[in-house]
Biopython code that builds the backbone (N, CA, C, O; Angstrom):
import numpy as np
from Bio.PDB.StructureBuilder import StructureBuilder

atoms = [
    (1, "UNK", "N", (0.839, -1.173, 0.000)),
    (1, "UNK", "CA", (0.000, 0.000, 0.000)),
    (1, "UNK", "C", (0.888, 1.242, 0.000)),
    (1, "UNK", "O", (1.943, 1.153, 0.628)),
    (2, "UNK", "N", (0.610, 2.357, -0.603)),
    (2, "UNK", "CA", (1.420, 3.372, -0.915)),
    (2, "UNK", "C", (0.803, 4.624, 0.376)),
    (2, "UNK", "O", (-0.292, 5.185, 0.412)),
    (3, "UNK", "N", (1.748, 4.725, 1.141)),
    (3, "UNK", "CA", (1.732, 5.476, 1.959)),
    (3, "UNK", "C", (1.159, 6.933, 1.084)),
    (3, "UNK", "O", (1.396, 7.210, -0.092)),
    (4, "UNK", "N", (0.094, 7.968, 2.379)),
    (4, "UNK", "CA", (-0.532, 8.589, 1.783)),
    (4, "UNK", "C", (-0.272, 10.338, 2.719)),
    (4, "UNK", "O", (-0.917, 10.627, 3.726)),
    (5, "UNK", "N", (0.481, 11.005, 2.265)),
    (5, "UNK", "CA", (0.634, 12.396, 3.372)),
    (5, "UNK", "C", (-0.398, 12.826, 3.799)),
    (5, "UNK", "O", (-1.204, 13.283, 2.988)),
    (6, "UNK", "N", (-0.769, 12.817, 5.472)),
    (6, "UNK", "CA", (-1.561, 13.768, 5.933)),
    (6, "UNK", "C", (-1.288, 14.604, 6.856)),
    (6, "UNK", "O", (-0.332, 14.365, 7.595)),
    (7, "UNK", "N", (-1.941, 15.592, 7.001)),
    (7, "UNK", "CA", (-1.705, 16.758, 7.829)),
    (7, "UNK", "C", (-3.076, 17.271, 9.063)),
    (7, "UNK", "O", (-4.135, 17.697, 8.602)),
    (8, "UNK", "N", (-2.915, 17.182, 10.296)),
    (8, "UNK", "CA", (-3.631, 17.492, 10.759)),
    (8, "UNK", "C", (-3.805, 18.916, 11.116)),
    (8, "UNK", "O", (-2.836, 19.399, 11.701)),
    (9, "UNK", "N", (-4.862, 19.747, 10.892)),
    (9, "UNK", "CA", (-5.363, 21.456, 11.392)),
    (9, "UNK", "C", (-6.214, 20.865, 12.659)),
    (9, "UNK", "O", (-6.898, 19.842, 12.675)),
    (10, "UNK", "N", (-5.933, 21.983, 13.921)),
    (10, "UNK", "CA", (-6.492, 22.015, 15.320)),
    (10, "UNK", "C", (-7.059, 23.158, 15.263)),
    (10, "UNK", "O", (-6.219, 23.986, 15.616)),
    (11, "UNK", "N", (-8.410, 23.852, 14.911)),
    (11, "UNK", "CA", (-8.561, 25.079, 15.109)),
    (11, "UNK", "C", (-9.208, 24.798, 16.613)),
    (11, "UNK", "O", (-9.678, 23.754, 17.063)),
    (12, "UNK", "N", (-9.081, 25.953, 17.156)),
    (12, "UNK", "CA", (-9.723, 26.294, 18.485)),
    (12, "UNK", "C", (-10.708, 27.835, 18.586)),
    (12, "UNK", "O", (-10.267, 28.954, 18.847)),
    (13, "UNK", "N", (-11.733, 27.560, 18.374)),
    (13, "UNK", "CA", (-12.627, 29.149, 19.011)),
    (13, "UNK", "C", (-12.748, 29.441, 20.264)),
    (13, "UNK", "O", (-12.604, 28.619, 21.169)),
    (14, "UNK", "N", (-13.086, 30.903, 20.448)),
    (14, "UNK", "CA", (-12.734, 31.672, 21.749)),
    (14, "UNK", "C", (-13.379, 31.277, 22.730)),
    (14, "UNK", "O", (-12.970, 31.471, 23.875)),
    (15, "UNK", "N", (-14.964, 30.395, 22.353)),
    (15, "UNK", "CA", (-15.639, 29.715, 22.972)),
    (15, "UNK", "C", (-15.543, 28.896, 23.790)),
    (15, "UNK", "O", (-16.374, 28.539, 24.626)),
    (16, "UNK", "N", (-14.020, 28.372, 23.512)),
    (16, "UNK", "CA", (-13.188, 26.780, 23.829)),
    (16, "UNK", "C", (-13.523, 25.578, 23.049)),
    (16, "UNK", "O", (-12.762, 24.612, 23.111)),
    (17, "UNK", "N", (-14.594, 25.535, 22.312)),
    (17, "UNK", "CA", (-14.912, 24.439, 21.177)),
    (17, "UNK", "C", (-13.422, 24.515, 20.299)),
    (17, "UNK", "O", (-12.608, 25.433, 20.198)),
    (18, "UNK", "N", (-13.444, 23.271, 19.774)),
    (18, "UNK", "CA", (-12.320, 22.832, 19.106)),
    (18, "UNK", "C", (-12.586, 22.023, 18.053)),
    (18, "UNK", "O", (-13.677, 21.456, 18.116)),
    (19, "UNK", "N", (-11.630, 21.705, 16.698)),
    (19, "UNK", "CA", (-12.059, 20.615, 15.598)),
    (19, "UNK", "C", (-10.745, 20.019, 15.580)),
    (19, "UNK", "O", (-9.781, 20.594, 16.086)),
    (20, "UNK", "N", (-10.666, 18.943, 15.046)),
    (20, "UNK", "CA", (-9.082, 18.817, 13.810)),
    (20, "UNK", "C", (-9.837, 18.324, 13.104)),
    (20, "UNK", "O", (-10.753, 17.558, 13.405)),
    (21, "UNK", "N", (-9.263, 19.056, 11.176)),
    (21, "UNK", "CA", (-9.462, 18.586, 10.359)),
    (21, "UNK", "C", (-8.124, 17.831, 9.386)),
    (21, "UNK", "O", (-6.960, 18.206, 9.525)),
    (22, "UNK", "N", (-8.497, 16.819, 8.489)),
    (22, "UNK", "CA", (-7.708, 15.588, 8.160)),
    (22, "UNK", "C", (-7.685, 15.912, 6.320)),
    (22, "UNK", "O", (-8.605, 15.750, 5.518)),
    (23, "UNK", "N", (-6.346, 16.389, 6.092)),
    (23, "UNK", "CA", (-6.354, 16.636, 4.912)),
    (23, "UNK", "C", (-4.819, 16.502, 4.114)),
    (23, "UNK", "O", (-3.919, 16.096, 4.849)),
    (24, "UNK", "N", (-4.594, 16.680, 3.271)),
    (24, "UNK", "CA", (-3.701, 16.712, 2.351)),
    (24, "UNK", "C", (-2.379, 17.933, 2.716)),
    (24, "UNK", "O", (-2.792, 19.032, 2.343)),
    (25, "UNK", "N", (-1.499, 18.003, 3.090)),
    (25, "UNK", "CA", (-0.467, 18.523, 3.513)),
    (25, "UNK", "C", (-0.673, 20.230, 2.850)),
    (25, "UNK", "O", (-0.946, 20.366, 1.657)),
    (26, "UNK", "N", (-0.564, 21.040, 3.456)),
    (26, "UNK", "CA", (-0.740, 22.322, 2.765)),
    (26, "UNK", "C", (1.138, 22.752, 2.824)),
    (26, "UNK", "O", (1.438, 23.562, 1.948)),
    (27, "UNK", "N", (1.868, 22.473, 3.380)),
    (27, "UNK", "CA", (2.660, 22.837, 3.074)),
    (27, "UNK", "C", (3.880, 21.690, 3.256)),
    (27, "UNK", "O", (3.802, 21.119, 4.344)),
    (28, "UNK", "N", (4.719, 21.352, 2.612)),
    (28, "UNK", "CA", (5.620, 20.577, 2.734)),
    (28, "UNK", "C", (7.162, 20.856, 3.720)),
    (28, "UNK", "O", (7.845, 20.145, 4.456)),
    (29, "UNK", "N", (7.206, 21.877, 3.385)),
    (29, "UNK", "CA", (8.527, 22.135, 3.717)),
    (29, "UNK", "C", (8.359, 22.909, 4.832)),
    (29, "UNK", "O", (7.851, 24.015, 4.649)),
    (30, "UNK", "N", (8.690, 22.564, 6.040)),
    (30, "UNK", "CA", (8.612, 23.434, 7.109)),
    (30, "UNK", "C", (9.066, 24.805, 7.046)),
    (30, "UNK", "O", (8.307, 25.663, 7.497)),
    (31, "UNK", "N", (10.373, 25.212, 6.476)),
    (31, "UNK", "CA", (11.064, 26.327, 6.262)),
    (31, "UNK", "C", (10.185, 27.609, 5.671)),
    (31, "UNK", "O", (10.236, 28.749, 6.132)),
    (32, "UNK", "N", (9.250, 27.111, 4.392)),
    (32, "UNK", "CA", (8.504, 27.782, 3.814)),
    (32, "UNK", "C", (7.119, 28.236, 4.663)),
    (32, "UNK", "O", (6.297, 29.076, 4.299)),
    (33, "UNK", "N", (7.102, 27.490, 5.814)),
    (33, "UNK", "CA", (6.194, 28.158, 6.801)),
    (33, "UNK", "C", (6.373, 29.390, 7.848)),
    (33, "UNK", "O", (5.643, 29.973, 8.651)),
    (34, "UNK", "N", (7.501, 29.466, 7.490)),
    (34, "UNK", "CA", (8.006, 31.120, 7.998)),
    (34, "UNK", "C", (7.310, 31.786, 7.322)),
    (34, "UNK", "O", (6.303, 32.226, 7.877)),
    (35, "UNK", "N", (7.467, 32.031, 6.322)),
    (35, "UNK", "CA", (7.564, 33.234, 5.369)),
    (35, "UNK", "C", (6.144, 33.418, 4.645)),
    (35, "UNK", "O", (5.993, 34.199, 3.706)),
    (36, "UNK", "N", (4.928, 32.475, 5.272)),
    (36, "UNK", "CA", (4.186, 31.771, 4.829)),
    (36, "UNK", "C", (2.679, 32.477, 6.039)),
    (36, "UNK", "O", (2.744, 32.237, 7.244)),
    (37, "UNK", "N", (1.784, 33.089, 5.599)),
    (37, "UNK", "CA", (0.892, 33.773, 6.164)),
    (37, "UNK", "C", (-0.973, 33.346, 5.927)),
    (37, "UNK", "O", (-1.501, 34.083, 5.093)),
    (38, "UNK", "N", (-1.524, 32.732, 6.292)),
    (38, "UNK", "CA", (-2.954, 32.336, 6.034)),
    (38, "UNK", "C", (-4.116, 33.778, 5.478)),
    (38, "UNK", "O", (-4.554, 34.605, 6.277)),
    (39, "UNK", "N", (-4.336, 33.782, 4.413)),
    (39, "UNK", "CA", (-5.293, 35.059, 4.117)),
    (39, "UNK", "C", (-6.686, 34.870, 4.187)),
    (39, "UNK", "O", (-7.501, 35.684, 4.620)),
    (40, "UNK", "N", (-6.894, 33.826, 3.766)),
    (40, "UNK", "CA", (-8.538, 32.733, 3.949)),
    (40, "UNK", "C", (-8.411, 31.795, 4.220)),
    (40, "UNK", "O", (-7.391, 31.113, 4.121)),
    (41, "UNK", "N", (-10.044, 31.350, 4.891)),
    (41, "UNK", "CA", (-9.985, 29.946, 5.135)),
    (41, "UNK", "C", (-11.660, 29.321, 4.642)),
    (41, "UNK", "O", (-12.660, 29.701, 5.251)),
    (42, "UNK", "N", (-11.717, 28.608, 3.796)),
    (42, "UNK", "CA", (-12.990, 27.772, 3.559)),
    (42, "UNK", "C", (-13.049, 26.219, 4.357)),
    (42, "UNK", "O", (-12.303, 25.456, 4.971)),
    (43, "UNK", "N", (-14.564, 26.329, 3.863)),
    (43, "UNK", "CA", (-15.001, 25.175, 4.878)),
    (43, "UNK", "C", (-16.002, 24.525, 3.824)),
    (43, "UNK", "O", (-16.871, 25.087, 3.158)),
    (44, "UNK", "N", (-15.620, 23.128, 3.862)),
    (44, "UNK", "CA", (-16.544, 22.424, 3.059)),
    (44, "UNK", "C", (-17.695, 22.072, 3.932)),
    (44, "UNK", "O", (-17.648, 22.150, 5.160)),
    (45, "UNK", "N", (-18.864, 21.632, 3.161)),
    (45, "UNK", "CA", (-20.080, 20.803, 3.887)),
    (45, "UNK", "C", (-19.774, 19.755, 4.523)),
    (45, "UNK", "O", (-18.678, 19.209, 4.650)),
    (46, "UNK", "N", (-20.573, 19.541, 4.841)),
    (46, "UNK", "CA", (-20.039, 18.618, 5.997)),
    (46, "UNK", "C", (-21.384, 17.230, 5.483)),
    (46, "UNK", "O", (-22.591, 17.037, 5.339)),
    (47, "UNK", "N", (-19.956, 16.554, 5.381)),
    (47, "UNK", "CA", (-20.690, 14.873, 4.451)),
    (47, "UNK", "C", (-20.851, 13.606, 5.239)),
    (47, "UNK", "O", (-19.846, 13.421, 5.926)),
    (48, "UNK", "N", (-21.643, 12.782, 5.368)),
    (48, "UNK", "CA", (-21.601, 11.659, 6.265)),
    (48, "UNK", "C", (-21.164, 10.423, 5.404)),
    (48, "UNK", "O", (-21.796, 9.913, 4.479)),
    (49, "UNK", "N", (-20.064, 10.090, 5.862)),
    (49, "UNK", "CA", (-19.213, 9.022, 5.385)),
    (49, "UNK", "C", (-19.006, 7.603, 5.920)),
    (49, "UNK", "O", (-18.739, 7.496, 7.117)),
    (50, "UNK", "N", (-19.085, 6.688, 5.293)),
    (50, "UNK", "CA", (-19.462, 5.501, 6.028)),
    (50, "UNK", "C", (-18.428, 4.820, 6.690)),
    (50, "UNK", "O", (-17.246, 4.867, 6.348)),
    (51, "UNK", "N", (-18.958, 4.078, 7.804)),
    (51, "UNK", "CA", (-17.746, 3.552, 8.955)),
    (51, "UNK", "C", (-16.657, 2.864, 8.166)),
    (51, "UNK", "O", (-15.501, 3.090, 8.524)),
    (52, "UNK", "N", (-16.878, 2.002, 7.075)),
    (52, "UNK", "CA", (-15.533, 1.495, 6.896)),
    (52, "UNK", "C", (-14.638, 2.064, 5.606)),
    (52, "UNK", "O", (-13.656, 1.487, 5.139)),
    (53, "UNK", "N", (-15.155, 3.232, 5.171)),
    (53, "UNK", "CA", (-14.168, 3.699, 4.309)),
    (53, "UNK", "C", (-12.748, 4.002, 4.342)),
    (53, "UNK", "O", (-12.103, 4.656, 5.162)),
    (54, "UNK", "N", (-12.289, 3.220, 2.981)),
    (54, "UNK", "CA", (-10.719, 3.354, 3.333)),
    (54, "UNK", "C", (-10.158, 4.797, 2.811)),
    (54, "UNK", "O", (-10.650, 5.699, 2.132)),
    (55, "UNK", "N", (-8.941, 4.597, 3.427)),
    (55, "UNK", "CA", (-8.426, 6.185, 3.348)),
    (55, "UNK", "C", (-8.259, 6.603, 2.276)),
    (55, "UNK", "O", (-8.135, 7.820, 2.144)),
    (56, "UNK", "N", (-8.195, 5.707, 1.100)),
    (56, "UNK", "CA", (-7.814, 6.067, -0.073)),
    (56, "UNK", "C", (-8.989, 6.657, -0.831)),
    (56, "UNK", "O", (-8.787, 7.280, -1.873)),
    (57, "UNK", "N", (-10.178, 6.487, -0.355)),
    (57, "UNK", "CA", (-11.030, 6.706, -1.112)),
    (57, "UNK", "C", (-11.445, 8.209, 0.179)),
    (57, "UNK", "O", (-12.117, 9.065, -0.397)),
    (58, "UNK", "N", (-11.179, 8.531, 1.524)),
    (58, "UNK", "CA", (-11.438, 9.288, 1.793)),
    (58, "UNK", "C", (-10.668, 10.299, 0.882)),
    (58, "UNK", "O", (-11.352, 11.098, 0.243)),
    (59, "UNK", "N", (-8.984, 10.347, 0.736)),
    (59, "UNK", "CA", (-8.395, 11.091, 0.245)),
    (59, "UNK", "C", (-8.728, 11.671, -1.390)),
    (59, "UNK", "O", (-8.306, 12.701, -1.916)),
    (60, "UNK", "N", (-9.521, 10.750, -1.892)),
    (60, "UNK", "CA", (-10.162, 11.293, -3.343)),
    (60, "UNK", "C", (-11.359, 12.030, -3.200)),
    (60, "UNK", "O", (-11.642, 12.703, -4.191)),
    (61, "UNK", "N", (-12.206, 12.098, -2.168)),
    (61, "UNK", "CA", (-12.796, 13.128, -1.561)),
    (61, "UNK", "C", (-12.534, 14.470, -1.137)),
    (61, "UNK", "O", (-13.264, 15.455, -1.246)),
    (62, "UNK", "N", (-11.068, 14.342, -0.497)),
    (62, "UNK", "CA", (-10.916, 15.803, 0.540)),
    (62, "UNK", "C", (-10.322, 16.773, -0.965)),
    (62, "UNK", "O", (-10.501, 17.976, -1.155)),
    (63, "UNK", "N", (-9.444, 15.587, -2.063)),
    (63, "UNK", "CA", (-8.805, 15.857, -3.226)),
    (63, "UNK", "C", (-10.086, 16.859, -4.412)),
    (63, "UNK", "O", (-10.303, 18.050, -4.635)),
    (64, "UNK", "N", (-10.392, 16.144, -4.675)),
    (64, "UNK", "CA", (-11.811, 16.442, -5.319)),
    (64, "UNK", "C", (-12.291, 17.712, -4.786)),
    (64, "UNK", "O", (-12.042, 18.728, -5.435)),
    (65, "UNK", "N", (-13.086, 17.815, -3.462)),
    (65, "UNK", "CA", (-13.331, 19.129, -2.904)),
    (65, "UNK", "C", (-11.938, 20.377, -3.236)),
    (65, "UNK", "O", (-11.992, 21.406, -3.910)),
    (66, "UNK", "N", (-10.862, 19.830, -2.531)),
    (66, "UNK", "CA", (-9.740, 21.188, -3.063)),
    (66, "UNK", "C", (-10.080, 21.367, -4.509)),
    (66, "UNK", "O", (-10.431, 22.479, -4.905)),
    (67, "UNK", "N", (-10.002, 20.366, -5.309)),
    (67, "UNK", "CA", (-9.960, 21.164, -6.417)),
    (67, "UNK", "C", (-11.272, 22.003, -7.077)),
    (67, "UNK", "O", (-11.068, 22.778, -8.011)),
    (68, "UNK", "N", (-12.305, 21.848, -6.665)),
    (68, "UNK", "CA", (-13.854, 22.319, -6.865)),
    (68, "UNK", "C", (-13.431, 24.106, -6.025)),
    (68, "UNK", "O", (-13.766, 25.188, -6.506)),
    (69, "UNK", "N", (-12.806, 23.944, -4.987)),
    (69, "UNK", "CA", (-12.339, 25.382, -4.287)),
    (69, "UNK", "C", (-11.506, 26.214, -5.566)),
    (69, "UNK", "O", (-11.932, 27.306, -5.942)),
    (70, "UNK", "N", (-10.655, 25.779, -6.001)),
    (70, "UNK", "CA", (-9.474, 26.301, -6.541)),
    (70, "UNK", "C", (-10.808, 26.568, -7.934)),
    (70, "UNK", "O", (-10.850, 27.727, -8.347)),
    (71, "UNK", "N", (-11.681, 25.694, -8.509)),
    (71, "UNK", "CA", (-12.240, 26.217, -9.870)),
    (71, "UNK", "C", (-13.345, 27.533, -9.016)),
    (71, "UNK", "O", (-13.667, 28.349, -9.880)),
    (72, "UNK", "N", (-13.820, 27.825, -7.940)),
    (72, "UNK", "CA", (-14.489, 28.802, -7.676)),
    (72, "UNK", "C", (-13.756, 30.148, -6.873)),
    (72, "UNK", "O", (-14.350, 31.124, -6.414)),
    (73, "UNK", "N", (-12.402, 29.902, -6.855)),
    (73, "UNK", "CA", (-11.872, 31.031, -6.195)),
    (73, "UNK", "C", (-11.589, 32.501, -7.616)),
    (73, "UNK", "O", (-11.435, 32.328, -8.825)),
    (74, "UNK", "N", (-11.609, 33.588, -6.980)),
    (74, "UNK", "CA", (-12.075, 34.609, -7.828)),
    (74, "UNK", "C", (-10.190, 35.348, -7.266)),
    (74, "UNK", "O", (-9.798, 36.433, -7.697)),
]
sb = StructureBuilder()
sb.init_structure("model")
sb.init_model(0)
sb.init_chain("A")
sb.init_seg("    ")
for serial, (resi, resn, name, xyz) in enumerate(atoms, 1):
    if name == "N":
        sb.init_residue(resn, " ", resi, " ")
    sb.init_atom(name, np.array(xyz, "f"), 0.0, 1.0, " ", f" {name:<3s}", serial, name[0])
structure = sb.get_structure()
């Protein structure tokens, strides 16, 4: 099986509620996260996915959505 990069995001609101979301590496290279500043952030719908899906097919999901973002960004 071909190992698959993921990256976990922890957001936290002021509320104290918390998420992590499970996605595709936004940045590779640590170094480039210096220099490297967040301007937006989207949020997909939120999909109910079945208990035994494998990751590979989650990852053609989270894949799919990025790229549906990138055809509606202005």
């Amino acid at each position: 099986m071909k190992p698959i990069p993921l990256q976990l995001i922890t957001v936290k609101l002021d509320n104290g509620d918390h998420g992590v979301f499970v996605g595709s590496p936004l940045i590779a290279n640590q170094n480039v996260m210096q220099s490297s500043q967040v301007s937006e952030i989207w949020f997909s719908d939120i999909r109910d996915l079945p208990d035994q899906m494998q990751l590979n097919e989650l990852m053609t999901i989270v894949q799919n959505q990025i790229c549906q973002c990138k055809e509606n960004m202005h």
